[in-house]
DRENDO-1510 file (C-alpha; in Angstrom, 1 decimal, always signed):
<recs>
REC; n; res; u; v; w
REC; 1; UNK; +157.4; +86.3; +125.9 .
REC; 2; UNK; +157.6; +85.5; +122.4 .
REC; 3; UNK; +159.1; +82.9; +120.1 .
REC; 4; UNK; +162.7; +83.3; +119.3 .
REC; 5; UNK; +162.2; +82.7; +115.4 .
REC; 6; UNK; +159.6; +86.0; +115.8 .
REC; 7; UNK; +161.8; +87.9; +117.4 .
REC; 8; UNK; +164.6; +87.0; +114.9 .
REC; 9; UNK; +162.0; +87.7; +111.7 .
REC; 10; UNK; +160.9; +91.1; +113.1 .
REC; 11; UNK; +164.7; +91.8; +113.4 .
REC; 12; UNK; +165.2; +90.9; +109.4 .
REC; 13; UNK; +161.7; +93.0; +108.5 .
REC; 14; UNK; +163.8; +95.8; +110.2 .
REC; 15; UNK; +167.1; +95.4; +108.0 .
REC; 16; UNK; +164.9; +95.2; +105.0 .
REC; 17; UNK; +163.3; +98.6; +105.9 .
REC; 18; UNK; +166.8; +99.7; +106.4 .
REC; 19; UNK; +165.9; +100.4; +110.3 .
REC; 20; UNK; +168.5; +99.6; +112.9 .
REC; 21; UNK; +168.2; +95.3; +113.4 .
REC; 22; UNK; +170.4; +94.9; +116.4 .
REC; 23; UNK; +169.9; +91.8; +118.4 .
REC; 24; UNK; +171.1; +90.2; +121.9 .
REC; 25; UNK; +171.5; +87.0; +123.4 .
REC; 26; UNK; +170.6; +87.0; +126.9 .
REC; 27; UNK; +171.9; +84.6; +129.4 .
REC; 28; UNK; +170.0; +83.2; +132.3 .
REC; 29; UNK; +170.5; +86.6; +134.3 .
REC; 30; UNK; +169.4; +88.9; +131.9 .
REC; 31; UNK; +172.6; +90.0; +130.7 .
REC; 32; UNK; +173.4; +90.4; +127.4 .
REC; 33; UNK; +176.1; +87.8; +126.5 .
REC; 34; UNK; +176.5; +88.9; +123.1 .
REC; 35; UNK; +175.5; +91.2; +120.3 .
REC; 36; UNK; +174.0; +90.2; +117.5 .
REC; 37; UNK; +174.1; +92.2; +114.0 .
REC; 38; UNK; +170.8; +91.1; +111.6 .
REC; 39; UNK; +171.8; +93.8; +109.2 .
REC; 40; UNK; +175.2; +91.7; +108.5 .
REC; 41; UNK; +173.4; +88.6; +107.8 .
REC; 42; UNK; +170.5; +89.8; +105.6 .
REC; 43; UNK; +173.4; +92.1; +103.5 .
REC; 44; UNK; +174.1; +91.0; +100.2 .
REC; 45; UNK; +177.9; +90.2; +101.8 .
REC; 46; UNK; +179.3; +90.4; +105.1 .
REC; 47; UNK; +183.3; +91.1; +105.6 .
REC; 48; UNK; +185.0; +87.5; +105.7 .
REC; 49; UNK; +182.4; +86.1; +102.9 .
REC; 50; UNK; +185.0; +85.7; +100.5 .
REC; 51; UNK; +187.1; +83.0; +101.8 .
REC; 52; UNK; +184.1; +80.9; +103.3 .
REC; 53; UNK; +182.2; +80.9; +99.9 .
REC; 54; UNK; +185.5; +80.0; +98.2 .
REC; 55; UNK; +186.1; +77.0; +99.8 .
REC; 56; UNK; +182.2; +75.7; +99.4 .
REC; 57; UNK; +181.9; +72.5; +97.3 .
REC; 58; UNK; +178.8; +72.3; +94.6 .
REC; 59; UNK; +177.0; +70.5; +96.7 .
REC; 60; UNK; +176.7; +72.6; +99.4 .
REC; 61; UNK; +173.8; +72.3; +102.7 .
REC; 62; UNK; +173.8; +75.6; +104.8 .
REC; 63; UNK; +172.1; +75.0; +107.9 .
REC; 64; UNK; +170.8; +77.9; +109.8 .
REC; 65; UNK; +170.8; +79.8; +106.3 .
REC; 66; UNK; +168.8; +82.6; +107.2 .
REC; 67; UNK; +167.7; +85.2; +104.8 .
REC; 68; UNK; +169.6; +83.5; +102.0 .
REC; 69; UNK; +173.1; +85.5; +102.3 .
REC; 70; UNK; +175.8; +82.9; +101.2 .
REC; 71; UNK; +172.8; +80.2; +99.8 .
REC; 72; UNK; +172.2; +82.6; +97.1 .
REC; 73; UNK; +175.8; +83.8; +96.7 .
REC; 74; UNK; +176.4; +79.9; +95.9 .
REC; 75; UNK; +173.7; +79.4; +94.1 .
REC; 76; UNK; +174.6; +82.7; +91.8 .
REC; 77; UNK; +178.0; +80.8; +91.4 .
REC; 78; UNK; +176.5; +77.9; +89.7 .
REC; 79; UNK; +176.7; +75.9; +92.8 .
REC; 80; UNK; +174.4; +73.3; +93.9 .
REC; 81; UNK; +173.1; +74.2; +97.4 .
REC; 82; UNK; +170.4; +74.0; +99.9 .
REC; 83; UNK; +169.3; +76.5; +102.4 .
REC; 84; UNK; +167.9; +75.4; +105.7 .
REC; 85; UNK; +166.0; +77.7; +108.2 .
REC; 86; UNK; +163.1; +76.9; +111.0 .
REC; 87; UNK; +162.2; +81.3; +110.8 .
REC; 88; UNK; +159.7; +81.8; +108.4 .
REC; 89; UNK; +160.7; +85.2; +107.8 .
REC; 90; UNK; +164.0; +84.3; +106.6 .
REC; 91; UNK; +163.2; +81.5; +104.5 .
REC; 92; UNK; +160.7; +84.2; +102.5 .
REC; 93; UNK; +164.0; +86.7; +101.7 .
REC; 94; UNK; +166.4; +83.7; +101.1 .
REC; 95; UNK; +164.0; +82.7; +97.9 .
REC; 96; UNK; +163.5; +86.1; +97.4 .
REC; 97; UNK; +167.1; +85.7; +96.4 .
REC; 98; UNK; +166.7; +83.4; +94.1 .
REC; 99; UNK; +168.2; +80.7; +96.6 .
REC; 100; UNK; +167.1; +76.6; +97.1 .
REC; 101; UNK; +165.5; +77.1; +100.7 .
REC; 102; UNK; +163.3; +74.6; +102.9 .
REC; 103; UNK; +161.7; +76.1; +105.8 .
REC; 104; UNK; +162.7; +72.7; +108.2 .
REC; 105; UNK; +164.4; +72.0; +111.5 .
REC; 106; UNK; +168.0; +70.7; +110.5 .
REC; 107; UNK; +167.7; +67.8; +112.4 .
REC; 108; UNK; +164.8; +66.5; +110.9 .
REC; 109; UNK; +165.2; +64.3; +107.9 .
REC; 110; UNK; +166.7; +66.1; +104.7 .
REC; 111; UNK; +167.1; +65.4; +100.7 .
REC; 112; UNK; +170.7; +64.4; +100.2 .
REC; 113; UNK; +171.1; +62.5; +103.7 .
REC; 114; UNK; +174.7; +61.3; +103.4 .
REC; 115; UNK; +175.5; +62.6; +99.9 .
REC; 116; UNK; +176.0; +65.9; +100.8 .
REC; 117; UNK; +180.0; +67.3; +99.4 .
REC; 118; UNK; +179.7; +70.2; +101.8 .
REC; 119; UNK; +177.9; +71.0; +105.6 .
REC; 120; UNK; +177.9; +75.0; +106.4 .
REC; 121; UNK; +177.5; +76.4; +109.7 .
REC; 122; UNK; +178.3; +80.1; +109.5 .
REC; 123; UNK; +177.1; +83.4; +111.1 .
REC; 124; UNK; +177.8; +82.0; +114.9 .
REC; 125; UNK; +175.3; +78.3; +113.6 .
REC; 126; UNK; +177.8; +75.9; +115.3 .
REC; 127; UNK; +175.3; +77.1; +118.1 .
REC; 128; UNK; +172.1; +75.8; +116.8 .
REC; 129; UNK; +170.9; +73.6; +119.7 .
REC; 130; UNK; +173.4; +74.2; +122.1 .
REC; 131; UNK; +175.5; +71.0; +121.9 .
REC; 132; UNK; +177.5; +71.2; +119.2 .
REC; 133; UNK; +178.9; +68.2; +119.1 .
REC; 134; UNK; +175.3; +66.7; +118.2 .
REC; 135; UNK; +175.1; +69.3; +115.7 .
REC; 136; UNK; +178.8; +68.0; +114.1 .
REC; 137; UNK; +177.1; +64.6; +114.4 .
REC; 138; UNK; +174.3; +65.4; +112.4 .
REC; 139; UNK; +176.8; +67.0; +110.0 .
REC; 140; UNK; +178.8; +63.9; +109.6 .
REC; 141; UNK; +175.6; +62.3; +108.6 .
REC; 142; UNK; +174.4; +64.4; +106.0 .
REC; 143; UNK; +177.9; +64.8; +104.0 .
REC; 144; UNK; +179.7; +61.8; +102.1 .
REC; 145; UNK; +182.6; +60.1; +103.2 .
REC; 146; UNK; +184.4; +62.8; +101.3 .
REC; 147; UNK; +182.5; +65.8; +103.0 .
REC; 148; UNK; +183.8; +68.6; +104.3 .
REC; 149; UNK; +182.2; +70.9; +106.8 .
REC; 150; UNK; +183.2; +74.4; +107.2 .
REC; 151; UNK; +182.4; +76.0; +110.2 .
REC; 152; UNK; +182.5; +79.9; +111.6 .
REC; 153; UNK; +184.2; +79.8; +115.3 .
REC; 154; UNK; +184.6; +82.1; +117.8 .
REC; 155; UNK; +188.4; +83.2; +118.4 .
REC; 156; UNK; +190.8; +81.2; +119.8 .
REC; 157; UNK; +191.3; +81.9; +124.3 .
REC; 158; UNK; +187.9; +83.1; +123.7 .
REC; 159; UNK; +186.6; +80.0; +125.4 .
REC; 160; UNK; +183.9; +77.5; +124.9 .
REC; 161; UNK; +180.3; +78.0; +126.2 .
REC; 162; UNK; +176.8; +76.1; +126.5 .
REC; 163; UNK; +173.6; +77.1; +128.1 .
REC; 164; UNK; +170.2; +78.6; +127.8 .
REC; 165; UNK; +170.0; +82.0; +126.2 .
REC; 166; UNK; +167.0; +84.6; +124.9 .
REC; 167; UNK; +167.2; +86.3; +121.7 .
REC; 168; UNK; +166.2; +90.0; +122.7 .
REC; 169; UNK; +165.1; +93.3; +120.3 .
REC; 170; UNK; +163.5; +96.6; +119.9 .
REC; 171; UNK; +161.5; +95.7; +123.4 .
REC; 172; UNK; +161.0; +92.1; +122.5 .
REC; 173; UNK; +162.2; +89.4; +124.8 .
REC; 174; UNK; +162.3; +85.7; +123.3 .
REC; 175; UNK; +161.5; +82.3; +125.2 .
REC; 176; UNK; +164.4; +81.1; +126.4 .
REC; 177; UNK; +166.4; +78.4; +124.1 .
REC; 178; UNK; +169.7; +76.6; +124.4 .
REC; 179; UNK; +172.8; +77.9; +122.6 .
REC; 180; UNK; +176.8; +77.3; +122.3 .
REC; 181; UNK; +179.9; +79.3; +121.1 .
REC; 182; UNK; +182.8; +77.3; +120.4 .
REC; 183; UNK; +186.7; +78.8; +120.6 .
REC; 184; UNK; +188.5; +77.9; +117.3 .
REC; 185; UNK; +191.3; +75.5; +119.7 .
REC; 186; UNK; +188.1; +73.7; +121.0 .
REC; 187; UNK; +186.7; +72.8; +117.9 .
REC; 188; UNK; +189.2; +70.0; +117.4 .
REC; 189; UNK; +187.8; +67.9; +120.4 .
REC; 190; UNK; +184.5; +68.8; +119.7 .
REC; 191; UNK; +184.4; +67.9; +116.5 .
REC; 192; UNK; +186.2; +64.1; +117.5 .
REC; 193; UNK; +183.6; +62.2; +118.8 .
REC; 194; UNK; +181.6; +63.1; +115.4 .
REC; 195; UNK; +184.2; +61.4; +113.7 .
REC; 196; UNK; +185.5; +64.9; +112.1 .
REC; 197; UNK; +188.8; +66.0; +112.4 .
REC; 198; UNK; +190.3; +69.7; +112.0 .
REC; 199; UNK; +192.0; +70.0; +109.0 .
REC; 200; UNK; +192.4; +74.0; +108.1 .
REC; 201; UNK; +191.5; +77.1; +110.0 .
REC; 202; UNK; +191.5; +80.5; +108.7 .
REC; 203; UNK; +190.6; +83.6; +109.3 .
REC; 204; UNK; +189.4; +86.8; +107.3 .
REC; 205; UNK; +188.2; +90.2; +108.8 .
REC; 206; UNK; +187.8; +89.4; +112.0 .
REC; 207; UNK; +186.6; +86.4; +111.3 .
REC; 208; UNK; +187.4; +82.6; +112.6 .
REC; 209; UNK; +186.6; +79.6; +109.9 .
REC; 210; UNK; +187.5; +76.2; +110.4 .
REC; 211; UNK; +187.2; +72.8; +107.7 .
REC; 212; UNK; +186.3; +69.4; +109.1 .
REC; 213; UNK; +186.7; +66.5; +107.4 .
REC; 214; UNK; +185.9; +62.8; +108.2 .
</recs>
């Protein structure tokens, strides 16, 4: 098997090549739990952009940025932001883009810690690690007491879901790593014990967004 940030940058080499760059998560059966588009995210903009980037502070720290979509959409805009990815692959396109980028786990120590106006989790991120209510807690610690974090949800009655999954494409099969999707009516108790409380959600083609503030 092979790492799941190789598996994800062979999917982005793809979508630059302008060769199909579907992906799948697998659960602990082998059954694909959910499809994954890579030609969306590496896309100059993806349906439901508009709103998200709208609401984005100057200040802004996109966690799980990938290859640079809404980092360097922001930082077009005259925005302050900072993109953060562990896949090598992306982090190369992102400043490609022109867009701020460190190559870093998001839960290791970052520049801004605590300063940050705005947290970003889009494109399905409110995954990364599969607990997201750690991930909200880091959140809470790297904006200000002003922060805002806007997060991408899945749909509300769609439920709420935790576990170990593999990232699968064009024959590839990742290690398996732990994952989350959260229903937009979950979010609110999820996001308490960070000390973040739902205060807007939205959606836009198809599209679930939520703010939290502290």
């Amino acid at each position: 098997m092979t790492a799941p940030v190789a598996v994800f940058g062979a999917a982005l080499r793809r979508a630059e090549q302008g060769e199909p760059a579907g992906l799948r998560l697998l659960g602990p059966d082998g059954a694909a739990v959910r499809a994954l588009d890579a030609d969306a995210w590496h896309a100059q903009h993806r349906p439901g952009d508009g709103s998200l980037l709208a609401r984005c502070p100057d200040g802004t720290v996109d966690l799980g940025c990938g290859p640079g979509r809404l980092a360097a959409a922001l930082h077009g805009s005259g925005r302050r932001v900072l993109g953060v990815d562990i896949s090598p692959q992306a982090v190369r396109y992102a400043r490609r883009r022109g867009a701020p980028v460190l190559r870093q786990d998001l839960f290791r120590p970052l520049p801004g810690e605590g300063g940050w106006p705005g947290a970003l989790l889009a494109d399905g991120n409110i995954g990364i690690g599969g607990d997201p209510a750690r991930l909200l807690r880091r959140c809470r610690r790297l904006i200000g007491p002003a922060g805002t974090v806007l997060a991408e949800v899945d749909p509300p009655g769609s439920g709420t879901w935790h576990g170990s999954v593999a990232l699968a494409g064009s024959g590839r099969v990742s290690t398996p790593f732990p994952w989350a999707f959260v229903a937009a009516d979950d979010i609110a108790a999820i996001a308490h014990p960070a000390a973040l409380r739902l205060t807007e959600t939205w959606t836009e083609a198809g599209r679930w967004f939520v703010r939290l503030t502290p």
